[in-house]
Structures are given as C-alpha cells and as structure tokens.
N, C-alpha and C positions, 0 to 999 in steps of 0.2 A: 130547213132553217127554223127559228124560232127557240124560242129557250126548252133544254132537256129539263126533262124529269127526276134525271141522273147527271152524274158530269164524271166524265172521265177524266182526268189534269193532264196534261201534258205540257212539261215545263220548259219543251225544245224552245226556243225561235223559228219562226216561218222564215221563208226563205225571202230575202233581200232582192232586188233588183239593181241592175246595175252594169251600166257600159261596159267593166270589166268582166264581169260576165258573160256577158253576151259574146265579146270578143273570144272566152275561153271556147266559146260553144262554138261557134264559129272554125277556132282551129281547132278544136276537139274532135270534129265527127265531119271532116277533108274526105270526099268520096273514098273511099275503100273498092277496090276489085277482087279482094280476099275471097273465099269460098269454103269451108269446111273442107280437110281432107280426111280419105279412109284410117291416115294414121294420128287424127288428132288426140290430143290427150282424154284419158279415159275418165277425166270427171266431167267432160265438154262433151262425150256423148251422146247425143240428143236420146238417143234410145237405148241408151245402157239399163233401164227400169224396164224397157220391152221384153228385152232379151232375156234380162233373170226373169220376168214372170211367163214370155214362152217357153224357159227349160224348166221351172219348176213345173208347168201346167201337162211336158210331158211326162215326169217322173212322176209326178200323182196318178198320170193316167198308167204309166208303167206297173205303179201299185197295187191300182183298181182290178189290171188285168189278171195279174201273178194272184191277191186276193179272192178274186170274184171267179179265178178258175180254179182254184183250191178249195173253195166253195160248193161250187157246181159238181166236183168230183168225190166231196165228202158227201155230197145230199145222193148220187147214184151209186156210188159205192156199199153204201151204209145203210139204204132204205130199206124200209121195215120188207120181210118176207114173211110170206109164211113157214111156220116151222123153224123158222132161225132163232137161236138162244137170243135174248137182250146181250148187247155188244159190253163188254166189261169197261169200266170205266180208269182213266187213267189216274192217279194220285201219285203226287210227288215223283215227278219225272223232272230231275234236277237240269237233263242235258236242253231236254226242252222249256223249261221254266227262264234258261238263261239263254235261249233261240229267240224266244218271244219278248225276252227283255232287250238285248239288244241289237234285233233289226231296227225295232221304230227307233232305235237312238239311235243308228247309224243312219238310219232314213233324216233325220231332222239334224245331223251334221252338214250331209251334202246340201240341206235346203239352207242350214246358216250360214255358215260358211260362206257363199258367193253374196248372198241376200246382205249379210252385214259388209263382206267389201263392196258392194254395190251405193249401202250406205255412205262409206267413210271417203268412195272416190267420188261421190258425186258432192258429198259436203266438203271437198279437201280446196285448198286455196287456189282461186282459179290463177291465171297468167296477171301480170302486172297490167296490162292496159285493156285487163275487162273494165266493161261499165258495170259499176256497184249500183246497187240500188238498196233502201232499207225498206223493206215492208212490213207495216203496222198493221195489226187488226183492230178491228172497234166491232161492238155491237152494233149494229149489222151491217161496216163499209171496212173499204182498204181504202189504204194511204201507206202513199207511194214518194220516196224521198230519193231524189240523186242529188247524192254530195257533192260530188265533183263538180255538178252545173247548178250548183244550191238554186235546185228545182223542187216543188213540192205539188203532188194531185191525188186523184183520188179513184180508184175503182177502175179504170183503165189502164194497164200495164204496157208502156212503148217502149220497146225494145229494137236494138239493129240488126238486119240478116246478116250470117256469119262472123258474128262477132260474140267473142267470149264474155257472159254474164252473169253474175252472181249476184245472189239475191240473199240480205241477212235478216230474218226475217223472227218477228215478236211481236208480243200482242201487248196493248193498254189498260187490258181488263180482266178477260176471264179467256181460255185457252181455248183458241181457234184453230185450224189448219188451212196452211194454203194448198190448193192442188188447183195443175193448170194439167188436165192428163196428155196433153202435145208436147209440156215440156219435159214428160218423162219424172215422174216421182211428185211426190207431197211431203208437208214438212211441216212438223207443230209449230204454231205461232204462240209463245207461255210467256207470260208477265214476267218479267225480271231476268229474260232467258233469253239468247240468241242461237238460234240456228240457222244454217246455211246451206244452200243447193246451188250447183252449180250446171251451165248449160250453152248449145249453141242453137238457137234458132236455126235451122237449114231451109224454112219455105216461109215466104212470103202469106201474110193472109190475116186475120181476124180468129182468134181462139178463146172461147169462153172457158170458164172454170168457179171453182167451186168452194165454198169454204166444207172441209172434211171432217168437223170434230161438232158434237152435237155443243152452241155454245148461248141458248137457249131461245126465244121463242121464236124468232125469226131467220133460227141458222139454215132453215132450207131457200130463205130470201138473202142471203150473204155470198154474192155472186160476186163477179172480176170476167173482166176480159183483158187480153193480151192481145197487143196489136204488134205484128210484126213488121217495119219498114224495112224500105233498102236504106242505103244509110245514108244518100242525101236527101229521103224522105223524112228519116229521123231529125237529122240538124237540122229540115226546118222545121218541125214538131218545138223540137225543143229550144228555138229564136224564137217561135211565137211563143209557147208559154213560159219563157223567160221578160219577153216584152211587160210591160203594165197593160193593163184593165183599155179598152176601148172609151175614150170620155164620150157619154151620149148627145146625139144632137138636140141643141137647146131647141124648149119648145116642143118635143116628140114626147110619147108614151115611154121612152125610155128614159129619158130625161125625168119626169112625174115619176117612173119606179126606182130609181136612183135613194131621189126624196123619201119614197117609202120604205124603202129598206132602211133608212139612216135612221128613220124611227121607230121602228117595229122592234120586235125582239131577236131580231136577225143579226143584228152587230155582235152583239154577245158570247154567240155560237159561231158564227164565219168570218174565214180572212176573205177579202176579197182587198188583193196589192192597194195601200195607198187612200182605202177607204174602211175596213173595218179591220180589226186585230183579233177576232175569235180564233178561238183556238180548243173547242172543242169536237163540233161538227166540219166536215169536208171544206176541202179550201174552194172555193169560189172564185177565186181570179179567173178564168176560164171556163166554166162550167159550161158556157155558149158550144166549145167547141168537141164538148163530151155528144158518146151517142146513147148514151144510155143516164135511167137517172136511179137513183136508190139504189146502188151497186149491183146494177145490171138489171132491176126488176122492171123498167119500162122503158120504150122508147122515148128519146130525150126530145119531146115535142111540145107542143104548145098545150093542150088538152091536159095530157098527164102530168106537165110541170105544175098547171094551175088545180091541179088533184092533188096533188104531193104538196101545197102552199098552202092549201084550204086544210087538208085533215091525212096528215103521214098515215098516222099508227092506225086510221079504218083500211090504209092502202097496205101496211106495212106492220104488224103486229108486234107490239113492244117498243117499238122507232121511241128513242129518246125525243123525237124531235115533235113540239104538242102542237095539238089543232090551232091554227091559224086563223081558222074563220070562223065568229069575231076572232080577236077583234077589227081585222082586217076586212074591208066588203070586196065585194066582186071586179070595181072599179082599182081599189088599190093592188089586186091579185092581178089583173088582167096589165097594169100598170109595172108590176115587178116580174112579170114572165115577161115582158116586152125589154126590163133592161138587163134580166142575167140571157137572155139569149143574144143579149147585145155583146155579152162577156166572149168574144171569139179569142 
C-alpha cells in the first residue's frame, strides 16, 4: 500500500459487484463429477511439457552416448605410440564436412518439431466452457482477472479440479514470465501482447510458481501460487470474493484501521469494493483471506503485514510501494493490519 514511486496506468475498470453476479457464480460452477480422461484433448494435457522434456532429455542422453563413445575410441585408437609416424591429418573431406553438417541439423529437427507443436497445442483454444482467466504481470505482483465472474485478485491463482482452463496472459510494464511448473509449460507475459496456455488441473492441492524472465530488481521476489479446489470449493471461493468488503465492527481496531487507510496514501494505489478506487497496486477487497503477502514472499500474518505497511522496499527491493512509517505510527499500523485482515 502507499503511493509508488512509479505508476504503472491501467485504464481497465475493476470489477463491479452485484446480485447478478453472484447469481452467475452460483450457476456457473453447479458441483461437476467430471474427471480428466486419458483421451482428453491435447492442449488440456496436464503434462504434455513433461513429456516433450522427457523424450528430449533422452535423445540428448542418446547423443551423449554415440559422442562420448566415438570419443573414447578416437583417444585409444589414436594414442600416441612409440615409433608410430604422426597420424596424417585430414583436409577437405567433402563427404565428411556434409556428415557433420547435417546430423546436428537433423538432431535439432526432431527436438523442434514436437517442442514447437507442444507450443502451439498447449496455447490453442481451449473448449467453450473452460474458465478464462487474464493474467497481468506488475513489478513484482500478479493480477489475476475472471471475466466471466468480473472477479479481480492478486497473486493467488484459484482454479477448479478437472476442468478446462486457459490462461491469456500479459504484462503492464516490462516482460515477465509466468510459470506454474505443475501446470506443465511457462509463457511470456509482454506489454501490448497476449499469450496463452492452456490446462487441466488433475490433483487437488497448493502449487507455488514463479515469475521466469529476469524483470528486474525483485524478479526472484515475483512469486504466485495456484490453488487447486474441487469445484464446490471453487464457487464458494469465488461467492466470497464476489461478496463486498466485511464492514468492521464499530468501536474495534478495525473499525480505527478503516479510518486510517481512508487517509493515508493507501486509496490512491488500492481498490478495496466500495471504499477506495486504486488502481495501481493489488486489489484489496479480500486480501484478509490471501495466505501469502507480496506475491508469495511472506506468510499473510499479523507481524509481516505490519513489516510490509511500515517499510516494503527494506522487505522487498525496488517495491514501487514507499515506506510507510512515518508518516504513519505504530498505533495507525497495528490499526490497519487489524482492518485489511478483517478483509475475508
């Protein structure tokens, strides 16, 4: 929170709330008993990027072998003797000059070739009733958009078990990469640019990931987690953060942080539904019921929140987002950790 240093513009609209919404969520994500089959389509293969890198990992090793014993039989074959003339040397050996030109290029056929339609199925358009998602990069967060339930969050990717999902994914700044490596492949995140990956979750569970593209001071702090639900764990994920903000109880510490945020420099930079309109740092309506904070760099608790409200960029190096404290004291910090963890 707090005013950047920088400002990234993003001229979207945040996402609205509203009964008919809620109602869409509702019948959108009706329990499913579906399951992934061995014959599902080939860009929905969870592990379609497994597979090309374990046959390419044996055909290098296949290379290694046929090299490194062609090797081994020129160094014993060849070794110096005593009494043996110096071995003549070979020049202009046309049938050999065009051996050794074109294995490595038949060699880096068979690696493109599956490697590129590995690409092109796994970015190809997934089925009509996947859940889309847009994923945005920022210096150093994600944000995380579903159209369909004009849903908007940050850093935490919820997805449903077996269900087909595509991910269009671009950056606001400077060029990121997403990579989740459970969901099988990574994918540039470029200004002005959309790419896409497609996937089915098959297992249940919590998977961290990583931003892949060096995109500067704190790209090895540019973390994400995927959380996987079943999928009436999902719809109600996503009833509750379609819901509005928890109003705090008068008279509580939350209530006092409420106050504090309204005046600080924290409106400017975050939406939080129905109270502030920012629209450059992370959305805030919910942030209570994230587990992590700074896109994955610290557990989402009381201690580290009010470490990240006092002074980001000591915790987080380059964090658009400026020290806090001043002008804020200890009492207004400990004031406004009490009402965004009220944000469930």
């Amino acid at each position: 929170m707090g005013r950047p240093r920088g400002r990234s513009e993003d001229p979207r609209p945040r996402a609205p709330t509203s009964t008919l919404a809620r109602r869409h969520c509702a019948r959108h994500f009706r329990v499913r008993r579906s399951v992934p089959s061995v014959d599902a389509p080939a860009p929905l293969r969870l592990r379609a990027t497994d597979v090309l890198f374990t046959d390419i990992f044996w055909w290098a090793t296949g290379v290694f072998l046929v090299v490194e014993t062609l090797l081994v039989v020129a160094l014993i074959r060849f070794r110096h003797r005593e009494g043996r003339a110096a071995p003549k040397p070979t020049h202009g050996h046309t049938l050999m000059e065009i051996a050794w030109t074109l294995a490595p290029a038949a060699i880096l056929v068979f690696v493109a070739v599956p490697t590129v339609r590995t690409i092109f199925a796994t970015a190809g358009e997934a089925p009509a009733d996947a859940l889309k998602v847009d994923v945005i990069g920022h210096q150093w967060w994600w944000e995380f958009r579903y159209p369909e339930l004009a849903l908007v969050t940050a850093n935490e990717l919820h997805v449903p078990f077996g269900r087909a999902v595509q991910l269009s994914i671009t950056s606001a700044d400077v060029i990121h990469a997403f990579w989740a490596p459970p969901l099988g492949g990574k994918r540039d995140a470029i200004p002005g640019h959309v790419n896409r990956i497609a996937f089915r979750a098959t297992d249940l569970g919590d998977y961290s990931g990583q931003c892949a593209e060096f995109c500067g001071a704190s790209h090895a702090n540019m973390r994400l987690r995927v959380v996987v639900d079943s999928d009436s764990g999902f719809g109600r994920w996503a009833t509750g953060q379609l819901a509005g903000p928890a109003a705090p109880t008068p008279g509580t510490p939350a209530e006092q942080g409420k106050a504090v945020y309204a005046r600080s420099a924290c409106i400017g930079c975050h939406t939080i539904q129905g109270v502030s309109p920012g629209v450059i740092g992370p959305n805030l309506t919910h942030v209570g019921s994230r587990t992590t904070l700074a896109s994955g760099l610290f557990p989402n608790d009381s201690a580290h929140l009010a470490g990240w409200i006092a002074d980001a960029p000591a915790l987080k190096p380059g964090s658009l987002m400026m020290r806090m404290k001043p002008p804020l004291s200890d009492a207004d910090i400990a004031a406004l950790v009490a009402y965004l963890e009220s944000l469930k």
